[in-house]
PDB file of N, CA, C and O in Angstrom:
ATOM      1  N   UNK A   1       5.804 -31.923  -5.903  1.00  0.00           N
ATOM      2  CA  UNK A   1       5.481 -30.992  -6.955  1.00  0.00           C
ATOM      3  C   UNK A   1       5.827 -31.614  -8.300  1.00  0.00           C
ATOM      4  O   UNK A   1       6.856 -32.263  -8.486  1.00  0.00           O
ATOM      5  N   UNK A   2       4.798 -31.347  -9.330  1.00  0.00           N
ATOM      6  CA  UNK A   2       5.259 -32.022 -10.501  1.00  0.00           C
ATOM      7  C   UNK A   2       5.028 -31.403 -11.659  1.00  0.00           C
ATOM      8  O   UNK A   2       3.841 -31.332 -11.977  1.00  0.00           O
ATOM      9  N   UNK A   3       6.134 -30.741 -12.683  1.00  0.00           N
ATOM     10  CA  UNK A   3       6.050 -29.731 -13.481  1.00  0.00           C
ATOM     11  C   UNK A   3       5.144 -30.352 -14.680  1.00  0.00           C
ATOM     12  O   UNK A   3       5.333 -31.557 -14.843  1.00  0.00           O
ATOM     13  N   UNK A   4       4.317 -29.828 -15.436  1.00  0.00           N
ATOM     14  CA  UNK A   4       3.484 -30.025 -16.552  1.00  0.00           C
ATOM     15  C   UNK A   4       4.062 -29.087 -17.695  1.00  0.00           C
ATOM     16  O   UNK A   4       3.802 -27.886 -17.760  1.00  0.00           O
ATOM     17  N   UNK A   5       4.907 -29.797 -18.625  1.00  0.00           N
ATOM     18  CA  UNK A   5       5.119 -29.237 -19.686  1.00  0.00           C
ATOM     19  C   UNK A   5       4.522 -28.845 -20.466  1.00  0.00           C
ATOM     20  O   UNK A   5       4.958 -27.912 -21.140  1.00  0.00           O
ATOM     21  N   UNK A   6       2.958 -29.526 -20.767  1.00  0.00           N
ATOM     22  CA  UNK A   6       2.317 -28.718 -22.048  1.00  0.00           C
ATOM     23  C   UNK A   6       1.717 -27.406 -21.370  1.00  0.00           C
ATOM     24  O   UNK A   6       1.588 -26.457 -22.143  1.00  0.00           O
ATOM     25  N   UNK A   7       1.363 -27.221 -20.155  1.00  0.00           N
ATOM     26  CA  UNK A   7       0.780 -26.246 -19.722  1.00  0.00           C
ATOM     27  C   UNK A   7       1.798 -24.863 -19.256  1.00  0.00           C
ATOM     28  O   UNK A   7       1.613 -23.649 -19.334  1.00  0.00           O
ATOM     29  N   UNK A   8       2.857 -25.640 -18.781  1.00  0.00           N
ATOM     30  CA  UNK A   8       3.926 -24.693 -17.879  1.00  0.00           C
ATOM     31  C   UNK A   8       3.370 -24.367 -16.997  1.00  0.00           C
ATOM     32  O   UNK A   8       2.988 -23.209 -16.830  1.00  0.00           O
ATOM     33  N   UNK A   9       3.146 -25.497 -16.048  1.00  0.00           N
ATOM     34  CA  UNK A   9       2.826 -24.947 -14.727  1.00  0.00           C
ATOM     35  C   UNK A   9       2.916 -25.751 -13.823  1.00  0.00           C
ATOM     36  O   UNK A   9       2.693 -26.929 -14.101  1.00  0.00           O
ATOM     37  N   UNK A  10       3.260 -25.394 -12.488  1.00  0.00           N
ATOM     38  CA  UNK A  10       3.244 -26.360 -11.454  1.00  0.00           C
ATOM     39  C   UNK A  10       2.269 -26.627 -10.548  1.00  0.00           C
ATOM     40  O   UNK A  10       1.570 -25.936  -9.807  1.00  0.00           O
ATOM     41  N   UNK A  11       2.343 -27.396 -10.700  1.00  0.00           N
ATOM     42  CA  UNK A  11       0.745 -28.349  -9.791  1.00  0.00           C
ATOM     43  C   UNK A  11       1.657 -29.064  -8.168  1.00  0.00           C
ATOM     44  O   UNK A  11       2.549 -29.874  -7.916  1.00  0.00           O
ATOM     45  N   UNK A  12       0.887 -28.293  -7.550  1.00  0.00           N
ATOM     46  CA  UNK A  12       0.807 -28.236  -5.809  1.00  0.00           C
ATOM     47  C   UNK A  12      -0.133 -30.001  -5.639  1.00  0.00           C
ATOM     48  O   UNK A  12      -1.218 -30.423  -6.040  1.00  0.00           O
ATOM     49  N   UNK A  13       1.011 -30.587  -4.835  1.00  0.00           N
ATOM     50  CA  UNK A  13       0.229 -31.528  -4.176  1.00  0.00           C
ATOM     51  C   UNK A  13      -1.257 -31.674  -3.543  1.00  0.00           C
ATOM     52  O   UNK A  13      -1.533 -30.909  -2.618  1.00  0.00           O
ATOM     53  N   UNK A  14      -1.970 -32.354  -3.862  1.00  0.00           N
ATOM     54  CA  UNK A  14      -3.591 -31.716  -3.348  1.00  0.00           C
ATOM     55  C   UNK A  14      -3.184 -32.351  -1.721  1.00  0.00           C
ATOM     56  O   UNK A  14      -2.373 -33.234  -1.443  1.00  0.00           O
ATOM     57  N   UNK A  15      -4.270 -31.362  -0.594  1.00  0.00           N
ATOM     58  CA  UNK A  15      -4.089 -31.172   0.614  1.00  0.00           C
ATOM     59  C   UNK A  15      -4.807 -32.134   1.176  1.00  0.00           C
ATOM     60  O   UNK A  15      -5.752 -32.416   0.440  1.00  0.00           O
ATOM     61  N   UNK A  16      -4.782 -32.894   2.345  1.00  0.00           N
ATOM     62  CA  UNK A  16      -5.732 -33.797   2.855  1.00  0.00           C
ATOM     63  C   UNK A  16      -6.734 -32.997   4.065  1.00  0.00           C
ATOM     64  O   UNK A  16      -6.547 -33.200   5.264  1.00  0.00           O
ATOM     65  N   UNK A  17      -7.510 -32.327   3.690  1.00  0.00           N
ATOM     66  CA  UNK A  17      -7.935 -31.328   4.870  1.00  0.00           C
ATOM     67  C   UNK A  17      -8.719 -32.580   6.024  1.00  0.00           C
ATOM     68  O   UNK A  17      -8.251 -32.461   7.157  1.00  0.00           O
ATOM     69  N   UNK A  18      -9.688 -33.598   5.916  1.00  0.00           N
ATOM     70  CA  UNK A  18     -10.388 -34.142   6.156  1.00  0.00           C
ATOM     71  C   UNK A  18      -9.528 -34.882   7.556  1.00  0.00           C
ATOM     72  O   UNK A  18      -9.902 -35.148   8.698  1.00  0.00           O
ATOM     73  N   UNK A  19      -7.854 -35.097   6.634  1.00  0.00           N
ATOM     74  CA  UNK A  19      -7.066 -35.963   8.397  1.00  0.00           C
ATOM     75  C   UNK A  19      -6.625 -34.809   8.750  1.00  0.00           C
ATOM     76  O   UNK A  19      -6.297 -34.859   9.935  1.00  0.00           O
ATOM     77  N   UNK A  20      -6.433 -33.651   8.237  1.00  0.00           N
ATOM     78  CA  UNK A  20      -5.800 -33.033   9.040  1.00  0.00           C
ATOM     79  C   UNK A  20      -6.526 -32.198  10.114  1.00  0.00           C
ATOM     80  O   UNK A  20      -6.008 -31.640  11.081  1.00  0.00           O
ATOM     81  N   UNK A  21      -8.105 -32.225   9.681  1.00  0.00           N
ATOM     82  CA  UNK A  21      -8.880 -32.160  10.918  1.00  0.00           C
ATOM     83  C   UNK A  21      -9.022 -33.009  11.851  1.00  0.00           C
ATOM     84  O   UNK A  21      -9.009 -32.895  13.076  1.00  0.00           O
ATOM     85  N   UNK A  22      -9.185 -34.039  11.031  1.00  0.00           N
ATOM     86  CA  UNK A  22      -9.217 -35.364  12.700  1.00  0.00           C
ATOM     87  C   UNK A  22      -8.251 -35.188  13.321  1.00  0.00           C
ATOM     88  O   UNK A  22      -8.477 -35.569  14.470  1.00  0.00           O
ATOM     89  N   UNK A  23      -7.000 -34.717  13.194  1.00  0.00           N
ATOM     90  CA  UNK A  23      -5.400 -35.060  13.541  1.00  0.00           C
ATOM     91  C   UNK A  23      -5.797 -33.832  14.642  1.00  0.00           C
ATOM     92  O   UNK A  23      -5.580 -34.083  15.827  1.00  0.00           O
ATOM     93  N   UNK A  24      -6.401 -32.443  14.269  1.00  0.00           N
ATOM     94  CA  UNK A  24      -6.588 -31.311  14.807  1.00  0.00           C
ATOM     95  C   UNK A  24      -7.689 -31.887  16.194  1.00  0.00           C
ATOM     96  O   UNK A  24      -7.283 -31.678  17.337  1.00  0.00           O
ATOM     97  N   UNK A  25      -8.572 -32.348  16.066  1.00  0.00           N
ATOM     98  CA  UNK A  25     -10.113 -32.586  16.634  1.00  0.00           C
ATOM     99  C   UNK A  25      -9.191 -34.142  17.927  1.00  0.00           C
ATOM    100  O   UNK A  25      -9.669 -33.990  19.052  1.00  0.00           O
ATOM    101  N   UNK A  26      -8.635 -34.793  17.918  1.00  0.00           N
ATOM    102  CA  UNK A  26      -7.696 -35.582  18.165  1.00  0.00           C
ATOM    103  C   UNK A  26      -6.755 -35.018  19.240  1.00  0.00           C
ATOM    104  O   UNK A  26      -6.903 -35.459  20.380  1.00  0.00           O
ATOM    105  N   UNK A  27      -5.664 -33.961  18.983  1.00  0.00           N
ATOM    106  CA  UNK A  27      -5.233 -33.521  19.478  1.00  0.00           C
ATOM    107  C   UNK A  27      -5.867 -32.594  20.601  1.00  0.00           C
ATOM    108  O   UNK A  27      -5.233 -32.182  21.573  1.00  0.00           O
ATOM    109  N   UNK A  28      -7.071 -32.349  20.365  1.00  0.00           N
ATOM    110  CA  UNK A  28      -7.631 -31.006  21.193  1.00  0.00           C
ATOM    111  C   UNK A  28      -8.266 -31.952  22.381  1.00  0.00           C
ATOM    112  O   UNK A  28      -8.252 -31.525  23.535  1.00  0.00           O
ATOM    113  N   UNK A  29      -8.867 -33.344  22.057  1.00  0.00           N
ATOM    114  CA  UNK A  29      -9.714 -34.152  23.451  1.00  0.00           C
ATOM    115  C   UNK A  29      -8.162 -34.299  23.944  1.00  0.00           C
ATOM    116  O   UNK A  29      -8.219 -34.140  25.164  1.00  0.00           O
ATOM    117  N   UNK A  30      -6.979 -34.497  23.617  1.00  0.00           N
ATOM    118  CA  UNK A  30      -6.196 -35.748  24.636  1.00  0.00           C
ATOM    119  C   UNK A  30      -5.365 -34.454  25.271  1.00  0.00           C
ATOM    120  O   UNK A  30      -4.297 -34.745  25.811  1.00  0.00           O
ATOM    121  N   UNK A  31      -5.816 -32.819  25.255  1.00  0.00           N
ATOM    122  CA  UNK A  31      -5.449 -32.140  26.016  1.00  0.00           C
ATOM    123  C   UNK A  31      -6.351 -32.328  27.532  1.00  0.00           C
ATOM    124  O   UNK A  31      -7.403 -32.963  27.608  1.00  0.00           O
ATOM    125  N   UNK A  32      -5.745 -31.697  28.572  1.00  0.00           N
ATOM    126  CA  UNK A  32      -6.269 -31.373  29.783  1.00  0.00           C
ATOM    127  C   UNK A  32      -7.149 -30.240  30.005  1.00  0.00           C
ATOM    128  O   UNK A  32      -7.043 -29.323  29.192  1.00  0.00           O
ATOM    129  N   UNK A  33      -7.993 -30.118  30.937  1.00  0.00           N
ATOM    130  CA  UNK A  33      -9.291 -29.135  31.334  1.00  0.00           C
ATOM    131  C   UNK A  33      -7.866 -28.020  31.414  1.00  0.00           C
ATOM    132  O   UNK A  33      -7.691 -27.224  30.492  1.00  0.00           O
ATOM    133  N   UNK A  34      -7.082 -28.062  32.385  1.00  0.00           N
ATOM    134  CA  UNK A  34      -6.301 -27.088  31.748  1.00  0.00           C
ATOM    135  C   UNK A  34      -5.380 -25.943  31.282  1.00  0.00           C
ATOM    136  O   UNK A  34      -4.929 -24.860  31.652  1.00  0.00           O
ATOM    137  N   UNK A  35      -5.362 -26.958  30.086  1.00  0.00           N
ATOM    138  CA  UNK A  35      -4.424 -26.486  29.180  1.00  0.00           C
ATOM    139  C   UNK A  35      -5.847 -25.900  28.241  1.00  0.00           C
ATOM    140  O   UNK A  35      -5.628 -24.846  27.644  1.00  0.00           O
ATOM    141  N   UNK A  36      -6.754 -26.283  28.134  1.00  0.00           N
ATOM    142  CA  UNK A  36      -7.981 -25.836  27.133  1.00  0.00           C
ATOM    143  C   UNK A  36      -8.368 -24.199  27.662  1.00  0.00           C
ATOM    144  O   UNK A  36      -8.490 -23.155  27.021  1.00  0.00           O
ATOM    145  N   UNK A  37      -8.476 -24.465  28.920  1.00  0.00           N
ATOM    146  CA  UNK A  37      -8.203 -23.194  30.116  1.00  0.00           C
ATOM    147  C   UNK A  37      -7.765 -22.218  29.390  1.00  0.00           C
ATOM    148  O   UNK A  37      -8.430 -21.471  28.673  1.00  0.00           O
ATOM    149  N   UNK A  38      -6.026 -22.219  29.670  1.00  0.00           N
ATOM    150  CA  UNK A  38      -5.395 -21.419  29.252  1.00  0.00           C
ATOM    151  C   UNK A  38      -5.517 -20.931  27.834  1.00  0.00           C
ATOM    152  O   UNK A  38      -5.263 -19.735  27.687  1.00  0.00           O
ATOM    153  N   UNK A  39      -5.873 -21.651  26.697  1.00  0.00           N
ATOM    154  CA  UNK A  39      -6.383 -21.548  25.546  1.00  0.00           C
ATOM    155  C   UNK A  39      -7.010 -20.657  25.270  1.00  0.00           C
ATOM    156  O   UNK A  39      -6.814 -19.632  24.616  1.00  0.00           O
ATOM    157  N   UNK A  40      -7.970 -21.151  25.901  1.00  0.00           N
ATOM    158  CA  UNK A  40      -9.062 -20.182  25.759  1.00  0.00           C
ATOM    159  C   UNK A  40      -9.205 -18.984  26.644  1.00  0.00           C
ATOM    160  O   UNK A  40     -10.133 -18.205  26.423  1.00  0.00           O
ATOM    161  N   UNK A  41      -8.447 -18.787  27.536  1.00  0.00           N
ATOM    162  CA  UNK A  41      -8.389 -16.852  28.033  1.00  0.00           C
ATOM    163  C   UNK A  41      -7.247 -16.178  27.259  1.00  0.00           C
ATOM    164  O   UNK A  41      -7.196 -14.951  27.165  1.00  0.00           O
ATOM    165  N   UNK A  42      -6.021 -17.263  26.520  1.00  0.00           N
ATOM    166  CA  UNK A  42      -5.531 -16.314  25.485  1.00  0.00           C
ATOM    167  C   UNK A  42      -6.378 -16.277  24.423  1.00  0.00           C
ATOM    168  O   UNK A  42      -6.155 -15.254  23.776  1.00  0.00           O
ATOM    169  N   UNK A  43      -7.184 -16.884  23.988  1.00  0.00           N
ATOM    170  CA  UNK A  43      -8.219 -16.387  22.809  1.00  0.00           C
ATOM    171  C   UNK A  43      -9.118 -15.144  23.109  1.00  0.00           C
ATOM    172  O   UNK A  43      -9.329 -14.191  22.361  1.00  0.00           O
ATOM    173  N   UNK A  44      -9.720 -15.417  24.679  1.00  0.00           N
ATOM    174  CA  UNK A  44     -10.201 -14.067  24.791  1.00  0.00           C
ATOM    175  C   UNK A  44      -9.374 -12.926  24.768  1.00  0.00           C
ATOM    176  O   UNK A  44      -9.624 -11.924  24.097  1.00  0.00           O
ATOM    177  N   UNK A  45      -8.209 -13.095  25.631  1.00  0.00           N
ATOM    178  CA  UNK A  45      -7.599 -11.780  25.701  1.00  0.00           C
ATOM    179  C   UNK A  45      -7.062 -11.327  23.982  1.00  0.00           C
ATOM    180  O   UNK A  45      -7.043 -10.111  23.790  1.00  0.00           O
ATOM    181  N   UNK A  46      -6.689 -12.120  22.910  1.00  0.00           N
ATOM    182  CA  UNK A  46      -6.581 -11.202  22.117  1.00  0.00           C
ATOM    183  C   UNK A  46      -8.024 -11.434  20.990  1.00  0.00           C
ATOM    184  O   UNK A  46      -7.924 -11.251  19.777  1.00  0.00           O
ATOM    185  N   UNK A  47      -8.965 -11.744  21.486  1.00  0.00           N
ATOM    186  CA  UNK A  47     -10.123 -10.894  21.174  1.00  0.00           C
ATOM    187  C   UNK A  47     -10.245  -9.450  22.066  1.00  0.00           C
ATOM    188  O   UNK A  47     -10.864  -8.625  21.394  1.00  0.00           O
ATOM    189  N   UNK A  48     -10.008  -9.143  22.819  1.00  0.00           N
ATOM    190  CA  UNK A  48     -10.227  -8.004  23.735  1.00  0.00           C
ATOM    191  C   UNK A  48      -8.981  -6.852  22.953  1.00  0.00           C
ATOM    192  O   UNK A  48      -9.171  -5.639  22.871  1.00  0.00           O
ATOM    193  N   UNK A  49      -8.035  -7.393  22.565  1.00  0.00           N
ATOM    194  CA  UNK A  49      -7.033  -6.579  22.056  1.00  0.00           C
ATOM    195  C   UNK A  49      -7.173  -6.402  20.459  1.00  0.00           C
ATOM    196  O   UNK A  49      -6.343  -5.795  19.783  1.00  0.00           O
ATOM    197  N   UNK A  50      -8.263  -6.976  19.981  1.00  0.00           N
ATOM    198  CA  UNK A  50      -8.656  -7.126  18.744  1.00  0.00           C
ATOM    199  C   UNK A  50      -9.653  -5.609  18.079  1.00  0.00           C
ATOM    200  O   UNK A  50      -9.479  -4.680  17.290  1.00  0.00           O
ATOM    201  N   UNK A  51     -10.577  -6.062  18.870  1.00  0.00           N
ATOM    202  CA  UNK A  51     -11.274  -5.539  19.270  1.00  0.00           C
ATOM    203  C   UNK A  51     -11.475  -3.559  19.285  1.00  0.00           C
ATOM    204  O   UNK A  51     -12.163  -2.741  18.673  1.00  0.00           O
ATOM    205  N   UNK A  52     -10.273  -3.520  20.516  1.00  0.00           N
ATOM    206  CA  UNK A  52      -9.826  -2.088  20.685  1.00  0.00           C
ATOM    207  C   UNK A  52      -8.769  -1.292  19.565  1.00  0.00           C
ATOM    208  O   UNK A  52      -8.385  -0.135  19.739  1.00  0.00           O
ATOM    209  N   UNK A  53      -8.290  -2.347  18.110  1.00  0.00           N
ATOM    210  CA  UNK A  53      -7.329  -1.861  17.662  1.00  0.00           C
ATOM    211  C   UNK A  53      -7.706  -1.039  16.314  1.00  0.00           C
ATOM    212  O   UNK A  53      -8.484  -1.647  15.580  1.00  0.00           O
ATOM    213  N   UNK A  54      -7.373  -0.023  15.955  1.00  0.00           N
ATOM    214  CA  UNK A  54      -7.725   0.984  14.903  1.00  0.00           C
ATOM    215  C   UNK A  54      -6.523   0.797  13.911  1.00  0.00           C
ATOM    216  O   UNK A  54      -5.352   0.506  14.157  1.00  0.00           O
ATOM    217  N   UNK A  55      -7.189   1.065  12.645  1.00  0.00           N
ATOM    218  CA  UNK A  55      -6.521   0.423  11.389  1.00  0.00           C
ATOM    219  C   UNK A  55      -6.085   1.718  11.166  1.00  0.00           C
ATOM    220  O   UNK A  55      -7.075   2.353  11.531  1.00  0.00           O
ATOM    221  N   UNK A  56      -4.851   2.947  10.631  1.00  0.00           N
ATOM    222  CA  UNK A  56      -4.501   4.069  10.224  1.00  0.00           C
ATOM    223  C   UNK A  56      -4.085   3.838   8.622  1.00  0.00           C
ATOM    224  O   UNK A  56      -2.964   3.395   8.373  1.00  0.00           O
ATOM    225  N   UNK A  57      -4.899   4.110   7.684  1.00  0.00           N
ATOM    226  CA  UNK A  57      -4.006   3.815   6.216  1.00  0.00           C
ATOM    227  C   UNK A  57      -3.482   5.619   6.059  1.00  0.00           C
ATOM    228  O   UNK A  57      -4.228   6.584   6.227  1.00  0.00           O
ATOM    229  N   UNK A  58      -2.046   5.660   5.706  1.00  0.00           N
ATOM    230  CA  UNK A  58      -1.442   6.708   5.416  1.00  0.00           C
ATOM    231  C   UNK A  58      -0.870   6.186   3.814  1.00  0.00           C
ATOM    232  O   UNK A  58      -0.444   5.108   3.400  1.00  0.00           O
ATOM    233  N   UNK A  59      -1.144   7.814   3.037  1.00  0.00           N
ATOM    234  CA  UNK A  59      -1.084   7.485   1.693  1.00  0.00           C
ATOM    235  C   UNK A  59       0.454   8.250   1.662  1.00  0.00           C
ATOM    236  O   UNK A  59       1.100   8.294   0.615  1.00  0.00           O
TER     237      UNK A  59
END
């Protein structure tokens, strides 16, 4: 982080999204059939719990 005095403000390191997808896309082949498995029926199941859930706003 590096403060800018004429502005007063702090400037956030810029993000590397581009490795941190490969790093993501990388990690997901050198898993097993599975572990991708299991992944993915907890993705379904909380789509299924997603799904059924009702939002209540109380004022």
């Amino acid at each position: 982080m590096k403060l800018d005095n004429r502005k007063n403000m702090l400037e956030e390191p810029k993000a590397d999204y581009k490795k941190a997808e490969e790093d993501l896309l990388r990690k997901a082949l050198s898993s097993s059939y599975t572990e991708r498995f299991h992944a993915m029926t907890r993705l379904m199941k909380l789509n299924m719990v997603l799904k059924s859930a009702k939002i209540i706003h109380k004022k």
